[in-house]
Wavefront OBJ file of the C-alpha trace (Angstrom):
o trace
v -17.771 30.047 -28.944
v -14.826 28.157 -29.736
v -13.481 24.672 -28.680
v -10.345 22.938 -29.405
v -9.157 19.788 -29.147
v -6.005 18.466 -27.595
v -4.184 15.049 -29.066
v -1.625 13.468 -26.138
v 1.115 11.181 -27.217
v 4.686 9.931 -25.578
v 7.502 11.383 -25.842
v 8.526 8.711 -27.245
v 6.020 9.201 -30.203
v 6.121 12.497 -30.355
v 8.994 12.295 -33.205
v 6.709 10.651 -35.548
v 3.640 11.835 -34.608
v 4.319 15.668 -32.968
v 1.420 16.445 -30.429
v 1.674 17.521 -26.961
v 3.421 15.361 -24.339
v 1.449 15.171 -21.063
v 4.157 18.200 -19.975
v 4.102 20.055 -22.591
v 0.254 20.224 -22.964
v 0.100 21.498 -18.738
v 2.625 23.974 -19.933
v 0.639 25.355 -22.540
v -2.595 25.168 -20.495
v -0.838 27.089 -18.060
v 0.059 29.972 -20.187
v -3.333 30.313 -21.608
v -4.706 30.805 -18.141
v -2.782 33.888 -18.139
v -3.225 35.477 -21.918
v -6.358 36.579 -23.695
v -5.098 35.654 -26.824
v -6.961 31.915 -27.046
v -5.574 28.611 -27.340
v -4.639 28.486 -30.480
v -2.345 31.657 -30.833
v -0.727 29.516 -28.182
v -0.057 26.936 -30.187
v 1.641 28.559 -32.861
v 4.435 29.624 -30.988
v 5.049 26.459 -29.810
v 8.011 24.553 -32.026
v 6.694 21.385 -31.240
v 10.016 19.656 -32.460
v 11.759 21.469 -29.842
v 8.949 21.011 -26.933
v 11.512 20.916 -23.994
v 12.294 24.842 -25.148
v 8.833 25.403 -25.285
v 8.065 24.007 -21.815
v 11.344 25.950 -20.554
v 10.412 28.881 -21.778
v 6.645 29.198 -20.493
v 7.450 27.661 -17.545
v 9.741 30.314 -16.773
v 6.960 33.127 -17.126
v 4.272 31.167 -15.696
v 4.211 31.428 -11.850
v 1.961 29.117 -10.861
v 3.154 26.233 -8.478
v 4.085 23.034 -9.283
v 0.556 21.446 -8.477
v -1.527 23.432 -10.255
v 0.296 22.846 -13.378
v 1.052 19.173 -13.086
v -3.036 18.886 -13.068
v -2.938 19.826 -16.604
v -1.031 16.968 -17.516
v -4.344 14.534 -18.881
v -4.085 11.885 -17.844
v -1.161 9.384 -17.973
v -1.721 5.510 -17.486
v 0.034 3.200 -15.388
v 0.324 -0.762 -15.583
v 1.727 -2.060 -12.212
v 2.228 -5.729 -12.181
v 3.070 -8.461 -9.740
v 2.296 -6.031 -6.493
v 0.928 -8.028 -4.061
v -3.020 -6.942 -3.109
v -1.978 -4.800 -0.169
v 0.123 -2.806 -2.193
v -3.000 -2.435 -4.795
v -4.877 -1.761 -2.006
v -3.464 0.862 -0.724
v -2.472 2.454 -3.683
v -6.214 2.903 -4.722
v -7.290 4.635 -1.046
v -4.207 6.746 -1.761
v -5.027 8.018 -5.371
v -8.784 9.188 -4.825
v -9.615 10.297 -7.792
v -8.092 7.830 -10.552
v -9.761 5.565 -12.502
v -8.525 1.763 -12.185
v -9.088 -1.721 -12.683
v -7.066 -4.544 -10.399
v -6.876 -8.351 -11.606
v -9.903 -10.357 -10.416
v -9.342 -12.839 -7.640
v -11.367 -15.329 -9.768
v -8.219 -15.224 -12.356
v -5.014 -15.402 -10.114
v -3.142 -18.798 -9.610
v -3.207 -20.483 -6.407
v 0.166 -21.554 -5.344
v 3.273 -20.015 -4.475
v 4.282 -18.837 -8.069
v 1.769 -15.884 -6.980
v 3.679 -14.867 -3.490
v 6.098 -12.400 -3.362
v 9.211 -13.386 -1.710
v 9.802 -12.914 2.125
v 12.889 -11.078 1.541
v 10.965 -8.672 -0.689
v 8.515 -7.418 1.370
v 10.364 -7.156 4.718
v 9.267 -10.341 6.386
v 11.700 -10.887 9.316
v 14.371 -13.594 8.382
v 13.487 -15.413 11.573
v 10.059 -15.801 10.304
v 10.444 -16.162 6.605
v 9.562 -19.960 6.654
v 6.893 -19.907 9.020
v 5.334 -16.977 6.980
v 5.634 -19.067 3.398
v 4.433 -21.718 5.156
v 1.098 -20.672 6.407
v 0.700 -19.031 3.230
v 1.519 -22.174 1.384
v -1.278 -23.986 3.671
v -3.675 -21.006 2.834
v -3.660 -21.798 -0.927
v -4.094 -25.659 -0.048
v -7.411 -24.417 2.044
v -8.584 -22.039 -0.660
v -8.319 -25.469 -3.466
v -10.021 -27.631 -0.862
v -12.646 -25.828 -0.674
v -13.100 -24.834 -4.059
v -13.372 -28.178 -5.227
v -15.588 -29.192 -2.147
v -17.954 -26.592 -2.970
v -17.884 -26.997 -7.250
v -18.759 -30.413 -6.651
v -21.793 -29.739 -3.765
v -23.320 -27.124 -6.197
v -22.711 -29.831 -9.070
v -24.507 -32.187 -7.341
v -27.386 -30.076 -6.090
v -28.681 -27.678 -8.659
v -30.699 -26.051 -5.924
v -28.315 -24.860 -3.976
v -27.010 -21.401 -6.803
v -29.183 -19.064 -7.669
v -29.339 -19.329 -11.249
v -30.730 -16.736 -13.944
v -34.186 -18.173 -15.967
v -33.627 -20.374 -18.734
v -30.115 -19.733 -18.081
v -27.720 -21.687 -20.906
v -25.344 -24.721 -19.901
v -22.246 -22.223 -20.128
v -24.115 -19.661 -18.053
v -24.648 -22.232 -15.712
v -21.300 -23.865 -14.960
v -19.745 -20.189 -14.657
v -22.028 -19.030 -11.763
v -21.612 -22.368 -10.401
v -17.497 -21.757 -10.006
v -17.875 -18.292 -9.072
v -20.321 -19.650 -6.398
v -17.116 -21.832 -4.966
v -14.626 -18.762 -5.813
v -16.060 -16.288 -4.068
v -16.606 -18.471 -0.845
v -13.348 -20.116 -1.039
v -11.664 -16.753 -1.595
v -11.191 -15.978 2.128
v -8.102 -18.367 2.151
v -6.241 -16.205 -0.394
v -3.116 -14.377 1.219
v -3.136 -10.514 1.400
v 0.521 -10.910 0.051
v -1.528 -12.720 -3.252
v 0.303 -10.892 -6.707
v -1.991 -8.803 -8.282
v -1.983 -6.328 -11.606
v -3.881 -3.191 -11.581
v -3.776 -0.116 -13.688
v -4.226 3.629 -12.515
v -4.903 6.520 -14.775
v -3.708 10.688 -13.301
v -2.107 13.685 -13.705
v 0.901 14.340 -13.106
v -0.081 15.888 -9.792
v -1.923 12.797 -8.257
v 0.955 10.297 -9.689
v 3.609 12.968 -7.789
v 1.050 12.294 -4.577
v 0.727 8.620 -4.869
v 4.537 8.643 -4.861
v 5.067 10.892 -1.888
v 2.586 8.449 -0.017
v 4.180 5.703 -1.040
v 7.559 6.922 0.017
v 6.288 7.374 3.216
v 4.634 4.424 4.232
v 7.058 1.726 6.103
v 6.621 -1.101 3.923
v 9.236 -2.182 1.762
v 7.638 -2.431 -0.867
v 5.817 0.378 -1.214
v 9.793 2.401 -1.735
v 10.178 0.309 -4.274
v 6.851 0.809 -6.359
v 7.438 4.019 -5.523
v 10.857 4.430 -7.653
v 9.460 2.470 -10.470
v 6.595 4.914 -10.758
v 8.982 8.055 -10.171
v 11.287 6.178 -13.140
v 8.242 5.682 -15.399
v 6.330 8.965 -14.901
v 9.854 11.037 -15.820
v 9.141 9.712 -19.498
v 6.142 11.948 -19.531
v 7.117 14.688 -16.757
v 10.481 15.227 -16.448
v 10.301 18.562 -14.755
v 6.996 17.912 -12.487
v 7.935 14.277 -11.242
v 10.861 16.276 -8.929
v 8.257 17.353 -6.775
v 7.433 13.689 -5.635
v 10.216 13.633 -2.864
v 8.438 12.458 0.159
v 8.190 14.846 3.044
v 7.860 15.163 6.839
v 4.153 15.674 6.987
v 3.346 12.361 4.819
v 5.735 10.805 6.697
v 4.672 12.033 10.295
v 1.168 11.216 9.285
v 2.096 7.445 7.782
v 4.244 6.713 11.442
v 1.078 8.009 13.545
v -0.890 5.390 11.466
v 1.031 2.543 11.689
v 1.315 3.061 15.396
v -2.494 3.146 15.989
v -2.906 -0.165 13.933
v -0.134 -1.846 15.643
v -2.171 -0.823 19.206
v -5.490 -1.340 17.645
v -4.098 -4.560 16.623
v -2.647 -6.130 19.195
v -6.007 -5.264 21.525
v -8.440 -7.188 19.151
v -6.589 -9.936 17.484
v -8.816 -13.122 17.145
v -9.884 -15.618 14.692
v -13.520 -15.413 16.538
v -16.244 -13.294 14.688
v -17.397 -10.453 16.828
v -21.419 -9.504 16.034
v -21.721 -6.960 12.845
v -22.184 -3.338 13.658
v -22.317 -0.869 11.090
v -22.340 3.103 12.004
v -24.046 5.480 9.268
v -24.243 9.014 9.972
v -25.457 11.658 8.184
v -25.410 15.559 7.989
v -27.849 17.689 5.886
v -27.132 21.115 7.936
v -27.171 24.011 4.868
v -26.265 27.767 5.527
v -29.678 29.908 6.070
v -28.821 31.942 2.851
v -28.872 28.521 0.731
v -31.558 26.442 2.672
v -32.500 23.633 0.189
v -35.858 23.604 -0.767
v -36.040 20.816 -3.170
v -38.060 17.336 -2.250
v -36.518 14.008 -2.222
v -38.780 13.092 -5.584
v -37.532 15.809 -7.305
v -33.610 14.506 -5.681
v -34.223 10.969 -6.273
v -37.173 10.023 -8.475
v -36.000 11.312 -11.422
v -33.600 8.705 -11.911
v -33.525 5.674 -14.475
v -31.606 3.814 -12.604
v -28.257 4.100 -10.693
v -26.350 6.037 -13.338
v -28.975 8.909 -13.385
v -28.352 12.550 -12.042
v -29.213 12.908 -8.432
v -30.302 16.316 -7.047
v -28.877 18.854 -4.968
v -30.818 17.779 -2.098
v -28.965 14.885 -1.760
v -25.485 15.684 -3.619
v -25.052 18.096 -0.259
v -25.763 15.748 2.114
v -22.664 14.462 3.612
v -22.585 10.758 4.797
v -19.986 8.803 7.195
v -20.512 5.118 7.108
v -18.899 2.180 8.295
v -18.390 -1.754 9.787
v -16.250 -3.166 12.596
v -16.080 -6.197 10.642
v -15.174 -5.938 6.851
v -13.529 -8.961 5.382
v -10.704 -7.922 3.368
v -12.084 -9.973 0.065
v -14.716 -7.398 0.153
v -13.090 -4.005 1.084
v -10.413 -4.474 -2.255
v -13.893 -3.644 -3.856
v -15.579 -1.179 -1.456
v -12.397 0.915 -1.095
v -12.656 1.856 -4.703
v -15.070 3.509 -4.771
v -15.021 7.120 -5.294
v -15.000 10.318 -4.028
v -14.394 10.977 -0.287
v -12.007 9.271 2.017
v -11.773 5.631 2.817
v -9.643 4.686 6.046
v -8.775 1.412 7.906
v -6.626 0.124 10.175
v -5.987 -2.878 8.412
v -6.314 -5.168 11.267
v -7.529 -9.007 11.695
v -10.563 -8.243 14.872
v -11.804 -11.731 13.627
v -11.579 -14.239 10.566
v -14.906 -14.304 8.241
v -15.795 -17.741 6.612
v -19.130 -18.230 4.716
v -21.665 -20.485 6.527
v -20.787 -22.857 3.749
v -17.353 -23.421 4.735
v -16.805 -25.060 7.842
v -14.049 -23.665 10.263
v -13.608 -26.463 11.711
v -10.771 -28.253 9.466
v -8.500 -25.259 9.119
v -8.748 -24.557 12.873
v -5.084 -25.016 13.064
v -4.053 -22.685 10.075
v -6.106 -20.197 11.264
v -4.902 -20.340 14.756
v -1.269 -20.150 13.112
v -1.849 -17.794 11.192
v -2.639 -15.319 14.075
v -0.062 -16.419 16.228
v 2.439 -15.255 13.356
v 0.486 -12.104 12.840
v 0.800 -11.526 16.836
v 4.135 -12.092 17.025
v 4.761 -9.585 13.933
v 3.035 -6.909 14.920
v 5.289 -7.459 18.560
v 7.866 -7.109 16.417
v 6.360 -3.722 15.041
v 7.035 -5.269 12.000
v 5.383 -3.062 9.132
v 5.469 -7.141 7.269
v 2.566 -8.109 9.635
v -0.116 -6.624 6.332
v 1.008 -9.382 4.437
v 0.311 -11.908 7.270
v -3.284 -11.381 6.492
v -5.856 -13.401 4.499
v -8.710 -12.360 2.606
v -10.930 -13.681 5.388
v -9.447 -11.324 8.020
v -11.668 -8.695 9.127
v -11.072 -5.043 9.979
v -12.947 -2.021 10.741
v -13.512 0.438 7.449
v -14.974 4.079 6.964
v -15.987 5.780 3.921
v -16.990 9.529 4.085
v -18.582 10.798 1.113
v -21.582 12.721 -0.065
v -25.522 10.823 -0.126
v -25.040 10.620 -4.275
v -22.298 8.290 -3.953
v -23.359 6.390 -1.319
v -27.270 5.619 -3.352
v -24.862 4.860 -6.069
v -22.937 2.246 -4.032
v -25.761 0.971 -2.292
v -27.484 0.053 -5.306
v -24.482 -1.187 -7.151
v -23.708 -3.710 -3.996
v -27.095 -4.829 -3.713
v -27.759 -5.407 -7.182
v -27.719 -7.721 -10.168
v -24.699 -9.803 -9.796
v -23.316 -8.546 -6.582
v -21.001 -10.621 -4.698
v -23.523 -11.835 -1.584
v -21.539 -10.566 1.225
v -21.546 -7.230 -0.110
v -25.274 -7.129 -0.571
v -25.108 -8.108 3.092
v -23.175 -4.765 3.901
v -24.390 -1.900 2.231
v -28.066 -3.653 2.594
v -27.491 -2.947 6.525
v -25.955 0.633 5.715
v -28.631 1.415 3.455
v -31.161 0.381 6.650
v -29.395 2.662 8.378
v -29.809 5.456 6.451
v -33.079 5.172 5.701
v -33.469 5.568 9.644
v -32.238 9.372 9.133
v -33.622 9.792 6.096
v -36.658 8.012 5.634
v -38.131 10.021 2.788
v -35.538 8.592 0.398
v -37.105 5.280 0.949
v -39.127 5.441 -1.699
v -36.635 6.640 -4.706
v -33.501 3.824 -3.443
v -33.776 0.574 -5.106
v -31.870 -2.022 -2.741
v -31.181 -5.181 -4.671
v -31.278 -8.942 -4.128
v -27.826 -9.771 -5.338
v -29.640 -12.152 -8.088
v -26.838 -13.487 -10.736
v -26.063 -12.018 -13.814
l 1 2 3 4 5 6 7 8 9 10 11 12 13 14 15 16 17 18 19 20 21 22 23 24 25 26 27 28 29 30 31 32 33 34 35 36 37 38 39 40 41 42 43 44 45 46 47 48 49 50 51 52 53 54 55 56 57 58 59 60 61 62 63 64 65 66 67 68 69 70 71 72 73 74 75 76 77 78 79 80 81 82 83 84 85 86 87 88 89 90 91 92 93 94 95 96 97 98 99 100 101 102 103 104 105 106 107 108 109 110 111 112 113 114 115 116 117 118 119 120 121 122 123 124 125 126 127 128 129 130 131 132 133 134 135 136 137 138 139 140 141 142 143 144 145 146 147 148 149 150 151 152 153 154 155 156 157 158 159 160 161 162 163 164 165 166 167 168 169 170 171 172 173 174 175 176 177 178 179 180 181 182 183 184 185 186 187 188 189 190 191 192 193 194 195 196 197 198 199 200 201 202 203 204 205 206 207 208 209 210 211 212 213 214 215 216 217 218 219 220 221 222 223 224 225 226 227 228 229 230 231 232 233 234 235 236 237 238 239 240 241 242 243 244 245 246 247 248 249 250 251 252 253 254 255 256 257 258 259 260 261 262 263 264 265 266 267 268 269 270 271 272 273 274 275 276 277 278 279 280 281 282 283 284 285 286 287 288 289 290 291 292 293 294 295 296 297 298 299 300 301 302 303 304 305 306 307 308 309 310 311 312 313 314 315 316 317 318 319 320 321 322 323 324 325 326 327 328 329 330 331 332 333 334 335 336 337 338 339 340 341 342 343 344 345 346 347 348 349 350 351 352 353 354 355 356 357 358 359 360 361 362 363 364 365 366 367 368 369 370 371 372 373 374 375 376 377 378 379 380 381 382 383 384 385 386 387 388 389 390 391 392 393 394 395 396 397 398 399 400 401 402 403 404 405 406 407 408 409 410 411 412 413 414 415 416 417 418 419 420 421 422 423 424 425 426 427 428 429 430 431 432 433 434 435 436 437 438 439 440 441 442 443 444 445 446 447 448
């Protein structure tokens, strides 16, 4: 046995420090999936001062498509900046498999520095100052409360959850993420965010095509800065990204259903929580699973530990009617499967610590102007959302990722509405599969 290591740089590095680009390394990965001669025979006949021969030359004998070889790429990081949190939103259901981070709500200014401009993201010019202006309002709600609520939980220690003999720092830091995270369902959808995305080639060239074929605005124009940015590293591969009828056909037939959806269940009024949870186990008769659910689940140390095959082939569908969109930035991150949603407001969720009452008005504007935008079949009506707005939201994965995210949401630190989620899903699927009671740890959300 023989393994050998791979360095990436830049391009841009590569004159001082001559490794493989992202390109250059699929290139060579390519070839050595058709040649006995290993790796590093490979290697030598690669003049890595003259890589874009190289690449020419073995991508002229290598026949594999496009896709296949922009997977080899490693993969290649991405810093997006001021996108607002729909974009980042949608950008992680879209790229399935990357790994990401996106800017905190706890750390983003409140005020209109942090809103894109109208005329940036589509907003209809007759609108444009009733649109800044309810989002203007929404920041004054989200500060109200804040403060409101820093000061209650100042004044009556009994009212956080705090850990034991938990230090004077420790304390004043849960104390203003208790007020964040309930005042957070003021923020605007059309909030600026950062986040960062790491892929191949291959999923970047996706993304892009996805991106180029949604309606909004401003998803064309992250898409050319991406296309702009990944030709530094894949010149030849990033020409596959062009957009094309399927995405697009596929992107239209969404928007359409949330416009209808939409318009059908717009209110600020709460509907009761449902969530749906359904589960398959059915195997083929020549690979009937045999193992218990100790032997899947009771093996484990805790969350991170290797779940059997008894449950890594059960598929799971799960889902709520009514998922605030402060909590589904998290939940749709999380990996593998597919995550969809209409993005629609079917109600406005407030913590029973903040009283409705005094934003009655906002709120009541603020669905008026959503109303009258999605009339409009105005693709701008995303970023007439808040955080609080609720929409339906699936997730179908496998029973491994779903213990994971269970346990994650219900656990140490988790945000409490969350825990109030998956702790309902995770009822659920005990229903249908009670025998994994006993192996699934479901949290109490204590603080960190």
């Amino acid at each position: 046995m023989n393994v050998t290591g791979i360095a990436l740089v830049s391009p841009a590095a590569a004159e001082e420090n001559p490794k493989l680009t992202p390109e250059l390394l699929a290139s060579v990965l390519a070839r050595y999936s058709r040649s006995n001669i290993g790796l590093e025979k490979i290697l030598e006949k690669v003049d890595l001062n003259e890589a874009d021969a190289s690449i020419d030359r073995i991508l002229k004998f290598v026949d594999y498509g496009h896709a296949s070889i922009a997977g080899l790429t490693g993969g290649i990081a991405m810093a997006i900046d001021d996108v607002s949190m729909w974009l980042a939103y949608k950008l992680f259901e879209i790229a399935q498999m990357a790994d990401g981070q996106e800017s905190s709500t706890r750390y983003i200014s409140m005020n209109e520095s942090s809103l894109l401009e109208p005329e940036e993201i589509g907003v209809p010019v007759g609108l444009a100052n009733e649109w800044k202006s309810i989002m203007q309002e929404s920041f004054g709600a989200y500060q109200s409360e804040f403060e409101r609520l820093d000061a209650l939980a100042t004044d009556n220690p009994d009212l956080v959850r705090y850990p034991e003999n938990a230090k004077p720092i420790v304390v004043k830091r849960i104390r203003k993420n208790y007020a964040l995270d309930r005042a957070r369902y003021f923020m605007p959808f059309a909030c600026k965010t950062s986040m960062a995305l790491v892929m191949s080639s291959r999923m970047w060239t996706e993304a892009i095509k996805h991106l180029e074929s949604l309606p909004q605005t401003e998803a064309h124009v992250c898409a050319c800065e991406i296309r702009d940015e990944l030709t530094k590293f894949s010149p030849r591969l990033v020409k596959h990204s062009k957009s094309e009828f399927s995405y697009e056909y596929q992107a239209r037939q969404e928007f359409e259903y949330s416009l209808k959806l939409g318009l059908e269940t717009l209110s600020i009024d709460n509907r009761p929580d449902e969530v749906w949870v359904k589960v398959d186990n059915d195997l083929p008769d020549f690979l009937s699973e045999k193992q218990s659910m100790e032997d899947a689940l009771g093996k484990r140390a805790n969350r991170y530990g290797r779940c059997g095959t008894a449950i890594r082939r059960m598929r799971v569908g799960f889902a709520w009617n009514n998922m605030a969109i402060a909590e589904l930035r998290d939940l749709n991150r999380h990996r593998t499967g597919h995550r969809f949603s209409p993005m629609i407001q079917n109600g406005f969720y407030l913590p029973p610590e903040v009283d409705p009452k005094p934003h009655q008005e906002l709120l009541t504007r603020q669905m008026a102007l959503l109303k009258t935008l999605m009339e409009l079949k105005s693709p701008a009506y995303v970023y007439g959302l808040l955080l609080g707005s609720q929409t339906p939201f699936e997730h179908s994965t496998h029973a491994d990722k779903f213990v994971y995210e269970a346990e994650l949401r219900t656990g140490m630190g988790a945000h409490f509405r969350y825990a109030e989620h998956l702790s309902k899903a995770l009822h659920k699927f005990w229903e249908l599969v009670p025998e994994s009671k006993a192996y699934v740890t479901e949290g109490t959300a204590e603080p960190e």
